[in-house]
Structure formats: C-alpha cells, structure tokens
Legacy VTK file of the C-alpha trace (Angstrom):
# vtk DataFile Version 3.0
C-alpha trace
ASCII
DATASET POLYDATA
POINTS 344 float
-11.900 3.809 4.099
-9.567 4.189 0.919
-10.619 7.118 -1.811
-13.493 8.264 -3.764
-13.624 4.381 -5.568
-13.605 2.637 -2.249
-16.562 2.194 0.045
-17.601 4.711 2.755
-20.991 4.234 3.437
-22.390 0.841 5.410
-25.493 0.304 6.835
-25.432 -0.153 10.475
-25.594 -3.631 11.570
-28.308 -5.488 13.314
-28.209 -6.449 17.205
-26.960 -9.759 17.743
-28.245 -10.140 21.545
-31.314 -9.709 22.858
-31.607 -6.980 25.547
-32.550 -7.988 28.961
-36.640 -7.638 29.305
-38.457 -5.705 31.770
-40.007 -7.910 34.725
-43.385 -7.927 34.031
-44.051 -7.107 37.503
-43.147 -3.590 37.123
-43.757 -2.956 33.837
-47.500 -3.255 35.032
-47.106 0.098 37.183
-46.106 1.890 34.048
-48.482 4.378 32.297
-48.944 3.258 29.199
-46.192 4.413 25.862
-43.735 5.177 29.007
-40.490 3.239 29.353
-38.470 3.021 32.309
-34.653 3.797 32.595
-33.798 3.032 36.173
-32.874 -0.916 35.631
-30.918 -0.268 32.505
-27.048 -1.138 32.876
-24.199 0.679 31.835
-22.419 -0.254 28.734
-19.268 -1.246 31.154
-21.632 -3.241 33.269
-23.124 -5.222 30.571
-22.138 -8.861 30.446
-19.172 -9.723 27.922
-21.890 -12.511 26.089
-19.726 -14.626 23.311
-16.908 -12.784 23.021
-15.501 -13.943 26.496
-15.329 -17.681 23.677
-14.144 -15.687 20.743
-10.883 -16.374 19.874
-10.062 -13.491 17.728
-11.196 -10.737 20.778
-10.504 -12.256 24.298
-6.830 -13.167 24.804
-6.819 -16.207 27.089
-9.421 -18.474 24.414
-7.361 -20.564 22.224
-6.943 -19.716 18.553
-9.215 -21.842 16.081
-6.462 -22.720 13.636
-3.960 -24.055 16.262
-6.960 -26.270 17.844
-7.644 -27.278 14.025
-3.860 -28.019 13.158
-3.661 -30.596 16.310
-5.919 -32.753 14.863
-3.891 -33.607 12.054
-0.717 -33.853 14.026
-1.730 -36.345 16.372
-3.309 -38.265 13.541
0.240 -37.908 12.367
-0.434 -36.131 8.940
1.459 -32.869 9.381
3.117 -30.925 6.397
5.846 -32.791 4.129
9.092 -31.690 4.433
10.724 -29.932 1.499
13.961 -30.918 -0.530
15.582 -27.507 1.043
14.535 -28.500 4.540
15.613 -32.329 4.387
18.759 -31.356 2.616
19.697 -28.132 5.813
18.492 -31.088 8.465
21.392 -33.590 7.083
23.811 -30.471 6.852
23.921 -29.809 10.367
23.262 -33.596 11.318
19.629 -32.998 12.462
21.070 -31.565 15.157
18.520 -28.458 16.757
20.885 -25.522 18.262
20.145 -24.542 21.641
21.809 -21.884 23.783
24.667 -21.960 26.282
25.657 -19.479 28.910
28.205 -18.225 26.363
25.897 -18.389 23.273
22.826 -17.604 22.652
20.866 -18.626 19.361
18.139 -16.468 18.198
16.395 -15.493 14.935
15.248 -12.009 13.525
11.154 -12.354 14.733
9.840 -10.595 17.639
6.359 -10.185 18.525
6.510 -6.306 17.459
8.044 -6.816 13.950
8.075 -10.133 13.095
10.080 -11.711 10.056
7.728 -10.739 6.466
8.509 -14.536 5.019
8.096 -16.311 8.131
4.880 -15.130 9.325
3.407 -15.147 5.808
3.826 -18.632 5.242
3.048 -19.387 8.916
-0.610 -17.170 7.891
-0.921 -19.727 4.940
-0.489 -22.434 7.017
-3.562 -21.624 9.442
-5.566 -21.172 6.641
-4.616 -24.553 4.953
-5.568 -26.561 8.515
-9.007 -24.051 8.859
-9.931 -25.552 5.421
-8.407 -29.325 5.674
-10.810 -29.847 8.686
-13.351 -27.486 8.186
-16.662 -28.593 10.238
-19.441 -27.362 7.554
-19.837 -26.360 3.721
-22.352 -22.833 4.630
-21.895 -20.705 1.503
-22.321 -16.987 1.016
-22.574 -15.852 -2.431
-20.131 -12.725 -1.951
-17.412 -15.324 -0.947
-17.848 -17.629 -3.674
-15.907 -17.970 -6.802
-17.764 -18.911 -9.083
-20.435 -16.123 -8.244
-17.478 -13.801 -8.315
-14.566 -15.187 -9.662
-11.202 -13.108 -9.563
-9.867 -13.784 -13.115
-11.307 -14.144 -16.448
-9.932 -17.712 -16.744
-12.794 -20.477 -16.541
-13.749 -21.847 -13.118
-13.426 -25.515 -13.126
-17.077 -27.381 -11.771
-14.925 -29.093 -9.650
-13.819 -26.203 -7.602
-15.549 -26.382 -4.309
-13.951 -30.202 -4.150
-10.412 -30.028 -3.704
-8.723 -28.558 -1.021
-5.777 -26.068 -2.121
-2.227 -26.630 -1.014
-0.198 -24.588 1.820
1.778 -23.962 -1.030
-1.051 -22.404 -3.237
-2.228 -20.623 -0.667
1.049 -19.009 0.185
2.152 -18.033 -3.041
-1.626 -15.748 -3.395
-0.932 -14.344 -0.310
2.709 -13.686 -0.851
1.549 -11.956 -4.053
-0.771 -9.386 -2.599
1.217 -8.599 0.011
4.661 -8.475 -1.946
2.285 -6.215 -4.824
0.659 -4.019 -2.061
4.166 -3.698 0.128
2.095 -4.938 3.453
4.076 -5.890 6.862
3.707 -8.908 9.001
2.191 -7.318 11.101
-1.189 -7.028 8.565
-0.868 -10.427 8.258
-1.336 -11.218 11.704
-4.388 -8.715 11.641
-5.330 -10.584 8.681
-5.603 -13.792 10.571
-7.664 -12.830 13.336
-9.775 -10.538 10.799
-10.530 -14.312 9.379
-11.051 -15.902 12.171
-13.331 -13.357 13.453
-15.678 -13.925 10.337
-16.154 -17.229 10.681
-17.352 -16.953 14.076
-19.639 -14.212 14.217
-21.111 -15.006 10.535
-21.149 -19.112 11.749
-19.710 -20.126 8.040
-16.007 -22.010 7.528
-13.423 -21.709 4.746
-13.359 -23.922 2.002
-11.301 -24.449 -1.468
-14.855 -22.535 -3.127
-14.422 -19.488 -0.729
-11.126 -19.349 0.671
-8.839 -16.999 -2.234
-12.040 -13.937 -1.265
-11.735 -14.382 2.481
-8.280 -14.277 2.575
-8.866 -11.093 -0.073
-11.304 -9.095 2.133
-9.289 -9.908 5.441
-5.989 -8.688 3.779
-8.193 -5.605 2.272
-9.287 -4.843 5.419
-6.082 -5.254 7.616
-4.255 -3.321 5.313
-6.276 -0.355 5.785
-6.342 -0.577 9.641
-3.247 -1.387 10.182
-1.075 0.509 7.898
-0.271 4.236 7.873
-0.367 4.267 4.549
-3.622 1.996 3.377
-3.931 0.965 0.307
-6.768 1.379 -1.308
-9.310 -0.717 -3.344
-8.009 0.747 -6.629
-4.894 -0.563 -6.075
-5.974 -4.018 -5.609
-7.674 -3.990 -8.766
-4.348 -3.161 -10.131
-2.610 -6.111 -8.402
-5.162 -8.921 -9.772
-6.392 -7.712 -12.853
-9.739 -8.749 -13.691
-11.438 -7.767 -10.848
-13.585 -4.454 -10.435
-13.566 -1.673 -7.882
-17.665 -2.433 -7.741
-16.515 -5.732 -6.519
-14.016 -4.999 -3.977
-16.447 -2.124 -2.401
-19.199 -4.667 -2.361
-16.615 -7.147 -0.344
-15.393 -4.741 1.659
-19.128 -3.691 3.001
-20.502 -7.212 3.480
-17.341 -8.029 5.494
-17.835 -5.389 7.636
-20.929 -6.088 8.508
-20.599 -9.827 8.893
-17.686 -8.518 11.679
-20.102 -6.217 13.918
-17.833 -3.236 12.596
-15.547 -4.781 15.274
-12.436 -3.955 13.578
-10.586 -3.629 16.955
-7.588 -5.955 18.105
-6.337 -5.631 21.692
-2.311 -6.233 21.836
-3.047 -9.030 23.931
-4.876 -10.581 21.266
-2.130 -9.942 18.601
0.135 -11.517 20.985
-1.468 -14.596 21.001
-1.795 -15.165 17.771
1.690 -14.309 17.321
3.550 -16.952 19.398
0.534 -19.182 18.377
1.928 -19.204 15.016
5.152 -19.962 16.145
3.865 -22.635 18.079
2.222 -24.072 14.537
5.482 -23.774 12.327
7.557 -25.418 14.968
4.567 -28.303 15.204
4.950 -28.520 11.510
9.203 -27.811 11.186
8.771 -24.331 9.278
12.544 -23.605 9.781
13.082 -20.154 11.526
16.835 -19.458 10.720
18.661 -18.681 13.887
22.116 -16.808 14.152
24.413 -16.299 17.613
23.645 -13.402 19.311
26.492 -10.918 18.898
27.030 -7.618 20.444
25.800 -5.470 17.462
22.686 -7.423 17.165
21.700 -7.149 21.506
22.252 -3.688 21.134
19.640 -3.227 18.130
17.292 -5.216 20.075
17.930 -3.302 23.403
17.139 -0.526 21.558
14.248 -1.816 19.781
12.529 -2.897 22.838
13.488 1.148 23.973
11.463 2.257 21.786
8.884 0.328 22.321
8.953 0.646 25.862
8.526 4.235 25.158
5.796 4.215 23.152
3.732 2.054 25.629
4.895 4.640 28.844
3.606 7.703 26.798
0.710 6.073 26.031
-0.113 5.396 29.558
0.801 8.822 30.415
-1.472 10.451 27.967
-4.311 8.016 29.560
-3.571 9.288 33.067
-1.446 6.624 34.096
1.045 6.438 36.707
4.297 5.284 35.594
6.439 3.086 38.222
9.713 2.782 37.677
11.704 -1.167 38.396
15.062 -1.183 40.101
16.833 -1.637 37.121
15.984 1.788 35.812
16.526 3.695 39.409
19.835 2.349 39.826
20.687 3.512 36.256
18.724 6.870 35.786
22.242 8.487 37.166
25.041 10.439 35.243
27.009 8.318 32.283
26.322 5.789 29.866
24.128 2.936 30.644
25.773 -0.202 31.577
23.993 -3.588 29.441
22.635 -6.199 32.064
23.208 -9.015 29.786
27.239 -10.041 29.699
28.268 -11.118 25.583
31.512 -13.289 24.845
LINES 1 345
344 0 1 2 3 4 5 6 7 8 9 10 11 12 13 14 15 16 17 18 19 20 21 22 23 24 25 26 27 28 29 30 31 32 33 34 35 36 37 38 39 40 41 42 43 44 45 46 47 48 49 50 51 52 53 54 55 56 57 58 59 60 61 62 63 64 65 66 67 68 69 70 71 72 73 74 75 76 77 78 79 80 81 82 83 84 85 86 87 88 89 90 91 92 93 94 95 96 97 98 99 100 101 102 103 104 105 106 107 108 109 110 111 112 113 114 115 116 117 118 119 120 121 122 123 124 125 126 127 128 129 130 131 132 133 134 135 136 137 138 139 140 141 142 143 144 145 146 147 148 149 150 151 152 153 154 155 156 157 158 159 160 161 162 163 164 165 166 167 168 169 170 171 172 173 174 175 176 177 178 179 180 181 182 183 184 185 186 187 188 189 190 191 192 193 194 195 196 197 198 199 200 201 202 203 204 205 206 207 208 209 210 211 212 213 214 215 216 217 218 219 220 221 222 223 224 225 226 227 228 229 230 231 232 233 234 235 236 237 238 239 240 241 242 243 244 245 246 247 248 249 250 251 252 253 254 255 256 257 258 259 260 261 262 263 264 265 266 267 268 269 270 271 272 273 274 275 276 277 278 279 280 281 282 283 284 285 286 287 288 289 290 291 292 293 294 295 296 297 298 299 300 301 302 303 304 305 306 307 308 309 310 311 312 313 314 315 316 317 318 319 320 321 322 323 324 325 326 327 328 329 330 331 332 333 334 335 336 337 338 339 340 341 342 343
C-alpha cells in the first residue's frame, strides 16, 4: 500500500485459535513423524469462532459505540445543544417535520453516499462515547502520544486525564479528511476499522491514544476504500511534524493488530450506517431535510439505477441468476418508463 515511502512488507500474523487436536485414540495408530489429513475440515466448514460477536465483521451483532452511547442517554447526559441548534428549534417552533401523502420530507444521505458533514461529525461522535465510557486504560506504545507525539508542541503530563470533546475530535478528523479530500464513505470504513482494533487487540480508546487510532484507521480506510489512496507522504504533508518512518511503522502494527482483516461486507457497512443515524438522532445532530420535488426523485431513481446495476453485474459475473420483480416485467416494454411514485 501507497509508494516507495509507505510500507509494503508485514510480517505475517500469528494464529489466534487453537486448531482442533487429534484424538489421542488414533493418533496412537500413526507411525511415528506421520500426520494424518483425513479429519481435517475445510476452511468453509470451520466454525466462525469470535467473529460470529464481532461487531465490526458479522452484521446482525450490535455496534460497540451505539451500546456505549446508551449508557449516557439513559443516565440522561447526552450532548449539549448548540446556539445554532437551539436558535433553528425556536424558528420552526420545535416542531419535527414529518411526511404527508402529498409531501414527503427527506434529506441528502443515503446509505451509498452519505452526506460528507453529517457522517463526519456523526464518526466523531462514536469516538467521543468509545472514550467517555471506556472499560480499561491497556496502553500500546505505538498509540501513545507522548511516545509518539504528532506535533512538536509540548505534551502536557496531564494528557492521558482528560477526555477530549466531540468537538475536538471532530475538528482533527474534519481536517484530515477535508486535507486528504476523503468521502463518507472512508469514514464509515474508518469506524469499523476502529472498532475492529479494539476488539481483536483487547485495548480501548482513551484521551492518551485516541488522535493515532483515529490516524491509522483513517490511513488505512483511505487506502482501501478510495480509488485514488493517498499515500503516507501525503499525510506527513497534512500534519507537519510527523515522519514517513512513523506513519509506516503505524500502518504495519495496525495491520497486524487487525488479522490483515481489512475486509467489510456491505451488510456490515450498512449497519453501521443507519447505526449512526440512529446515534445523531439520540443525540439531536440536525440532518437538514427538504420536500421531495420531482427533480430531486428522479436523481435518486436514478441513483438507486445505478446502483442496482452495479450489484446485478456483479452477481452475473459470480454466476448468479438474475430474477426479475413484476415491476420491471411489466415495464421492460417499448417507451419511456412510467415513475411508480405519484409527486404534487
């Protein structure tokens, strides 16, 4: 990953689970330095093991920063309002707009490109709850600051005491990503990237570790996700006083603290999509919403086109069988298409 500065070479990581042993039954009937194949499973056969309970792989376990962000709601400390939001709630009389037959109120975030601003701040957010209640203090010397501090300015001795602000947090991720020209989409990656970490290398986030997390989960998302990565050059670029030595070094160790399990099934990104959603709305982040008009359906219609297509050629190249609904029988004819959905 990235060019000749970046890192390409990792050392392969060790086995987590413990293969199944040999009954000692039959390895007794063995002749001795011989090893039997005929009980060994197939890699599809073996059993899933944690990640059936990791959040950040299978797609029905709930996400660790929406389980974290419930305990301060019901304790009733969830984010303070700002001036902008108080002042647009009395505007419109704290009134929330909800859709009629005639009207329909939506805003400009789907789950397959999702609004930049939103979904960053909605990123910052989970990471602000994973550190507020963070369940231990397990340090790793590549993640901490002070070991490896991102700017030439002293680090306070204080620093692994208090816990940084969603607003602090947001504004150093808005930076990188605003510097680096990333899509919301990477930040989504970035989040289960994160969450993935913690789990497999058993540490949490906290204000001593939390600014080179975020750093090698953005670092890494970027390149994954994005045609065009960016590479760890460029990040040097964006915050100054680190070096390339350092961001290869980060970039290894969190690769192998992951498993090299850089993989994240749609189903998983779609979780963590509307699970975000379901955090700002917990914690009023204010998703503008406009009416629906007739311009703006038939951009979506033909968003969701596309990505319909994408998915059906996909399927096609896997040697999948594509089945058509009614819908698109009864309109695979001569002539426009007609819209199903009837605008005022």
């Amino acid at each position: 990953m990235g060019n000749k500065n970046s890192c390409c070479s990792y050392s392969s990581p060790q086995p987590t689970r413990k293969a199944k042993e040999i009954p000692t039954s039959f390895e007794e009937h063995l002749p001795e330095g011989d090893v039997s194949t005929n009980n060994l499973q197939h890699i599809s056969e073996r059993e899933g093991g944690d990640e059936d309970f990791d959040p950040s792989c299978h797609p029905t376990t709930g996400t660790m920063f929406l389980e974290r962000s419930k305990q301060c709601i019901e304790n009733g400390m969830t984010r303070k309002k700002s001036q902008h939001q108080i002042a647009q709630q009395q505007g419109t009389g704290g009134l929330k707009k909800s859709s009629s037959c005639s009207t329909i109120y939506l805003d400009d975030s789907t789950v397959s490109q999702p609004n930049l601003k939103n979904t960053v701040k909605c990123v910052s957010l989970a990471i602000y709850y994973h550190i507020k209640n963070r369940q231990s203090d397990r340090r790793l010397d590549i993640f901490d600051e002070k070991l490896y501090p991102l700017s030439r300015d002293r680090v306070p001795d204080d620093y692994d005491i208090h816990n940084p602000e969603h607003r602090q947090i947001y504004k150093f991720v808005r930076t990188l990503f605003n510097a680096a020209q990333l899509t919301a989409e990477c930040a989504i990656i970035t989040l289960v990237y994160l969450e993935r970490l913690l789990t497999y290398a058993e540490l949490d986030i906290g204000p001593y570790n939390w600014k080179r997390i975020v750093l090698g989960a953005i670092l890494l998302a970027s390149k994954v996700w994005d045609d065009q990565a960016v590479w760890n050059v460029d990040y040097c670029q964006i915050l100054k006083d680190i070096t390339v030595e350092d961001m290869n070094e980060l970039e290894r160790q969190f690769l192998e603290m992951l498993q090299f399990n850089i993989n994240v099934p749609s189903s998983v990104y779609a979780k963590y999509y509307f699970d975000l959603r379901t955090l700002a709305e917990a914690n009023e982040l204010s998703f503008p919403t406009e009416p629906l008009s007739k311009e703006r359906a038939q951009k979506l219609e033909a968003m969701s086109r596309v990505m319909q297509d994408k998915v059906t050629a996909r399927a096609l190249k896997n040697g999948m069988k594509k089945w058509s609904s009614l819908e698109n029988v009864s309109q695979c004819g001569p002539g426009p298409r007609k819209s199903v959905a009837i605008l005022s």
